[in-house]
N, C-alpha and C positions, 0 to 999 in steps of 0.2 A: 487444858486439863492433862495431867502428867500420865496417869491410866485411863487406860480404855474406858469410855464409857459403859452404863449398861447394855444389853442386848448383844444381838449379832454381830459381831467384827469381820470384814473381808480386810483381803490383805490392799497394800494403801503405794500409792504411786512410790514412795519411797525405798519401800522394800523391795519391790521388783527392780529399781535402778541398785540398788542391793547387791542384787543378786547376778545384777550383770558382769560380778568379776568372777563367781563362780561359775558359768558359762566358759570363761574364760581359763578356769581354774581346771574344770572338766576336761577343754580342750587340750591343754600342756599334758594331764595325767595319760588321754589317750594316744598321744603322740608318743613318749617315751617308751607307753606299754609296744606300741610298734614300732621302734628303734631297735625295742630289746626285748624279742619274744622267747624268754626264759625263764627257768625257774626263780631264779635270782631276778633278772627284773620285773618279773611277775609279783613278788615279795616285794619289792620297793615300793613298784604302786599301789598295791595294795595298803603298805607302809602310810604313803601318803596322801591316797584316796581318804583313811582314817584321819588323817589331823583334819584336812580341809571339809570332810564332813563334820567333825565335830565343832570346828569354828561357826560353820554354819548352823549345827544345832542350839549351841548356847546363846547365838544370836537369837532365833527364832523363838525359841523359851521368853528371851527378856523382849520380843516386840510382841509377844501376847499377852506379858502382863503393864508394860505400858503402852502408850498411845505412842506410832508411829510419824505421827503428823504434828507432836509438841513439836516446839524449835529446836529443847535443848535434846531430844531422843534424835530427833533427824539430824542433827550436828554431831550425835555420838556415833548414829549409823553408818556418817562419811567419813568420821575418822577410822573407823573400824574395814571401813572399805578400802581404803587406802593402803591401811595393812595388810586385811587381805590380796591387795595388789599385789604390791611387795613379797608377798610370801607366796604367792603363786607364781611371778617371774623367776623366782627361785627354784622352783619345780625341776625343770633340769640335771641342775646341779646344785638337789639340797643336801645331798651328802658329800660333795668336793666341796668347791670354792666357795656355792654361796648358801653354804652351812648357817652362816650368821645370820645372812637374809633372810632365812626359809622360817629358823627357830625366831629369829627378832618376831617378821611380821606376826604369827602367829602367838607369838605373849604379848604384844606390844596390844591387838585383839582382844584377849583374854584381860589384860589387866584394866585397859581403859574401859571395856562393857561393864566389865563387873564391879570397880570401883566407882563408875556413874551411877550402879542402880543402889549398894548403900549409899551413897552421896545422898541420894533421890530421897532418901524413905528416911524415918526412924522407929523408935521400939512403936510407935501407934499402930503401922502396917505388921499385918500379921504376921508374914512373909520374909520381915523386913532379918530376922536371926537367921533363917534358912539362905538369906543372900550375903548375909557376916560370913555367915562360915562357906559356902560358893568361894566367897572373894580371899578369905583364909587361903584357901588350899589350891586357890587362883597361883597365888604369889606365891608359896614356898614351890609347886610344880615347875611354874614358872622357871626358875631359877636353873631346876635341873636341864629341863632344855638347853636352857642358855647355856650352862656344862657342860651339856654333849658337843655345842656350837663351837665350842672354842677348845674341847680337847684335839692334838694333833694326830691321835690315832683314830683310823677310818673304823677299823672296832670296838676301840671300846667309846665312840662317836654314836655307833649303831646302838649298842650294849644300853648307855644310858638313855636315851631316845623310846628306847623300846619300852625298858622301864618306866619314863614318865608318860608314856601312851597307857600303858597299864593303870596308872594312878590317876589318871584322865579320865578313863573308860570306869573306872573304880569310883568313882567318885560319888556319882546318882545313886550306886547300888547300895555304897554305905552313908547315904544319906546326908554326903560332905561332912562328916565326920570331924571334928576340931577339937583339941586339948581343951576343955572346961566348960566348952559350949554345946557338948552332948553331938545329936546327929537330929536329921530332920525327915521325918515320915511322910512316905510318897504321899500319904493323904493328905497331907497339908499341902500339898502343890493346887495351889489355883490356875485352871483354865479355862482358855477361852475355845472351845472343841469346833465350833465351825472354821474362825482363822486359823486355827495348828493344823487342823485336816489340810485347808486348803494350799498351805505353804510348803506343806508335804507332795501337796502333787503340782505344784510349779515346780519345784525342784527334778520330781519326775518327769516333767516337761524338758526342763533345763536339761537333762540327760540325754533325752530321744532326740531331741535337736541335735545334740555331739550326732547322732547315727547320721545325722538327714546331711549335717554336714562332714563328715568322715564319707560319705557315700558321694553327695556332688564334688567334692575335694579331689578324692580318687578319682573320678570320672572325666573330670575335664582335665586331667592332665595325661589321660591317653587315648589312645586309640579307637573310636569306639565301632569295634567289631560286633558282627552280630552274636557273639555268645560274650561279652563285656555288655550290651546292649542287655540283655538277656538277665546277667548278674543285676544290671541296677536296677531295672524292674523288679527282680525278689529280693531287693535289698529294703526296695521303700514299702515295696507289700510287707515283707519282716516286721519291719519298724512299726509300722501299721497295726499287725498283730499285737505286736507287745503293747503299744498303747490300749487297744482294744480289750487285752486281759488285765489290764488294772483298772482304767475308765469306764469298762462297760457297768459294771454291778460293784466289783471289790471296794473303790471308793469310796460308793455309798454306803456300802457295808460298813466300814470302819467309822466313816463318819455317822453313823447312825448309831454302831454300837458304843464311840466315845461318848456320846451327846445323852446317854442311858447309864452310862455305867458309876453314876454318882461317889462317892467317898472313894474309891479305885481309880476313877479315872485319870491323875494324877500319876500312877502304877501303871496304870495300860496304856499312857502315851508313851511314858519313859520305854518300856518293852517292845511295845509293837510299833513304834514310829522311829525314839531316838536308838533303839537299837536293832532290830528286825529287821528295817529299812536298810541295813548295810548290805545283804546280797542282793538285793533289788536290784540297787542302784549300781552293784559292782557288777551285776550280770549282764546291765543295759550294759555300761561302759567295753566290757572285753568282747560282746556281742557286736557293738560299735569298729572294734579289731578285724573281728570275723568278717564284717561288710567289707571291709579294705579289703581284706587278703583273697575272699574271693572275685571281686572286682578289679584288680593286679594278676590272678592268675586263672581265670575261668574255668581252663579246659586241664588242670595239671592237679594231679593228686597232692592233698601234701601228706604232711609225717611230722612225726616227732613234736615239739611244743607248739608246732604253729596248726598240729592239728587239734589238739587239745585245748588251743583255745579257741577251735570252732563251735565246739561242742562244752566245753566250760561255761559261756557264758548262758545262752539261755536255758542249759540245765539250772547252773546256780539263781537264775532269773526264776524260774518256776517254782525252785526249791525253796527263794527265799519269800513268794506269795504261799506256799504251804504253810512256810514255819508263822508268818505276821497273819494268815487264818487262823492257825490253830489258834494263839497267841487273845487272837482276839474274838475268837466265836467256841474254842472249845473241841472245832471242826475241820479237819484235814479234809481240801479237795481231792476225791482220790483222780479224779481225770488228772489232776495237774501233776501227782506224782507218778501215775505211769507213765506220760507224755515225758516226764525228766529221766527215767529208765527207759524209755525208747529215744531221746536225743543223744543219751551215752551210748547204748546198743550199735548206733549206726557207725562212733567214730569208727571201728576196722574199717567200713565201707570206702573213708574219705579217702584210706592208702591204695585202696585201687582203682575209683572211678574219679570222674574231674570232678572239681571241688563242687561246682555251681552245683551236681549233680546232690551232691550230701547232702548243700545248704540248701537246695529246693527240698529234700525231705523234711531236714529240722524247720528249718518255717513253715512246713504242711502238716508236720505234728502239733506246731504250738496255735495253726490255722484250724485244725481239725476241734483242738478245744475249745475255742472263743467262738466254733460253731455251733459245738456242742451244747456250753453253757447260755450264750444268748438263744436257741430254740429252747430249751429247757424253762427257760427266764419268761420268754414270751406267748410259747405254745404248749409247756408240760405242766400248769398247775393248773388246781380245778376251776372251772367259771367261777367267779365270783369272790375270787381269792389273786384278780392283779392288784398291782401294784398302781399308784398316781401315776395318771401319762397314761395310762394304758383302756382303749375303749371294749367294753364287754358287751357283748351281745347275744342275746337271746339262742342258743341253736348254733352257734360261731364261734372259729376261732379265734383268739384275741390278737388283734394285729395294733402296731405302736399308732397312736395317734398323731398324725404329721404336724398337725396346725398346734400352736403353744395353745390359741383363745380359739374357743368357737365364734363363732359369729353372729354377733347381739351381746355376747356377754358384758 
């Protein structure tokens, strides 16, 4: 069967072998970001953090609305993995030499998903005009990449690039838009809210792994002194946390309030997943930087851009679970936003005292609220108002239940 069945969807061996070039895809962007801790190559990666997200997203849209596990979908997912290969060894140098490579993989992606899903369908799917015109505006984008690919100046390479990311990023918001064929209302987007949640926090998975290996990478290739020793312990406690503050409750959160939000939800994935989700993931990754750099230099202040992205990334990390709360409950945490004004507060600190000294704070600040919020979660609401999982008791506070099944059940 070419779509998903009814019911509940998780994501399916395919996808995750998928996903293993964005791992890899991850790891190129985080490397370059520490080659060249700059304004300017801050901007690049940034640059190209956006395409290889959004490769990733269009994929993820079309393995929710078809089944992962046909032949002809999983023969479409390996060609499209291919490309993303390609277009990730490119990573480097996609703005010199392998300009071709970078913008190829990346339309070569685009044209093949999207010309397999109208292949797939005709006017009987409902769906099937909202993926004409997708595939429309696939192909003319398309092309301007490929423009920028083969023009020989390095600006005006940047110039149009920049432009088709624009009309890329434009594109959900005007409903993919096409000469004759009108435009298509988020409400018509059909989803499947348990797999889209889910595929959203692999991907956040995929990311916090770059930390785990940005951190053992650093580590075993020097010294490990007692205050280096010292660094990789709050590096993996860090990483820790931030998993902590997306997995603990927000998850559920999100996937609770897609799985409610009927005729919208279509609206509130595109929002708060395929676009919201961009500081998340951009805060894990420079935050991934900040591992390195104090791991490299433990006991030495820094300054200037390499101290800004100590403190960059899990400010933008907290900021960007602010904005994809508000987004999707209506509700700013306010713990999370002062925690992001006291991660900035500290960078003066980092030019005076050794680094590990700054990053034990900022991972104490982003610690203090994943304390904050799980005691609130499990010990601040009244009896008889937890949550499933959670045992109540008469006269007691409610503490997590360990065991999945009781025993008898």
């Amino acid at each position: 069967m070419l779509r998903f069945r009814e019911g509940e969807q998780r994501a399916t061996r395919v996808e995750l072998f998928f996903d293993l070039v964005f791992v890899f895809a991850i790891t190129q962007l985080s490397a370059l970001l520490v080659s060249d801790i700059s304004v300017a190559g801050a901007m690049r990666v940034l640059f190209l953090l956006l395409v290889v997200w959004w490769a990733w997203i269009y994929t993820t849209w079309m393995t929710n609305w078809f089944d992962p596990t046909h032949l002809s979908v999983r023969f479409v997912l390996i060609v499209c993995m291919l490309a993303t290969f390609l277009m990730a060894i490119a990573i480097p140098d996609a703005f010199g030499e392998r300009a071709a490579l970078f913008a190829g993989g990346y339309v070569a992606l685009q044209w093949v998903r999207n010309t397999f899903v109208v292949l797939a369908t005709d006017d009987s799917e409902p769906m099937h005009a909202s993926w004409v015109r997708m595939w429309i505006g696939s192909l003319w984008v398309g092309l301007i990449w490929i423009a920028g690919a083969v023009v020989p100046d390095d600006g005006a390479r940047t110039a149009i690039w920049i432009a088709a990311l624009v009309l890329d990023y434009g594109g959900p918001l005007a409903g993919f838009w096409a000469p004759g064929l009108g435009r298509t209302a988020a409400t018509e987007w059909e989803l499947e809210h348990g797999h889209f949640v889910e595929r959203f926090e692999l991907f956040v998975m995929i990311v916090l792994g770059e930390s785990i290996v940005v951190t053992g990478a650093a580590a075993s290739h020097l010294a490990l002194t007692p205050a280096r020793s010292a660094a990789l312990v709050v590096a993996f406690l860090g990483t820790t946390v931030m998993y902590w503050l997306y997995f603990d409750e927000v998850a559920d959160r999100a996937a609770d309030r897609l799985a409610n939000a009927g005729a919208e939800r279509g609206k509130l994935a595109r929002d708060a997943f395929a676009y919201l989700h961009i500081p998340i993931v951009a805060g894990m990754l420079v935050t991934a930087v900040g591992d390195e750099l104090v791991i490299a230099h433990p006991l030495e202040p820094l300054h200037g851009e390499e101290l800004v992205a100590l403190v960059a990334g899990p400010a933008l990390y907290l900021l960007g679970h602010v904005a994809f709360e508000l987004r999707l409950t209506r509700t700013a945490p306010r713990q999370r936003v002062a925690a992001a004004v006291v991660v900035l507060a500290l960078a003066p600190l980092g030019t005076v005292v050794p680094v590990l000294a700054t990053w034990t704070l900022v991972y104490g600040t982003l610690a203090v609220v994943a304390a904050v919020e799980t005691h609130a979660r499990i010990w601040g609401r009244p009896d008889g108002a937890g949550r499933p999982g959670w045992a109540v008791g008469s006269g007691r506070r409610r503490v997590p239940a360990l065991r999945r099944v009781r025993p008898g059940a």
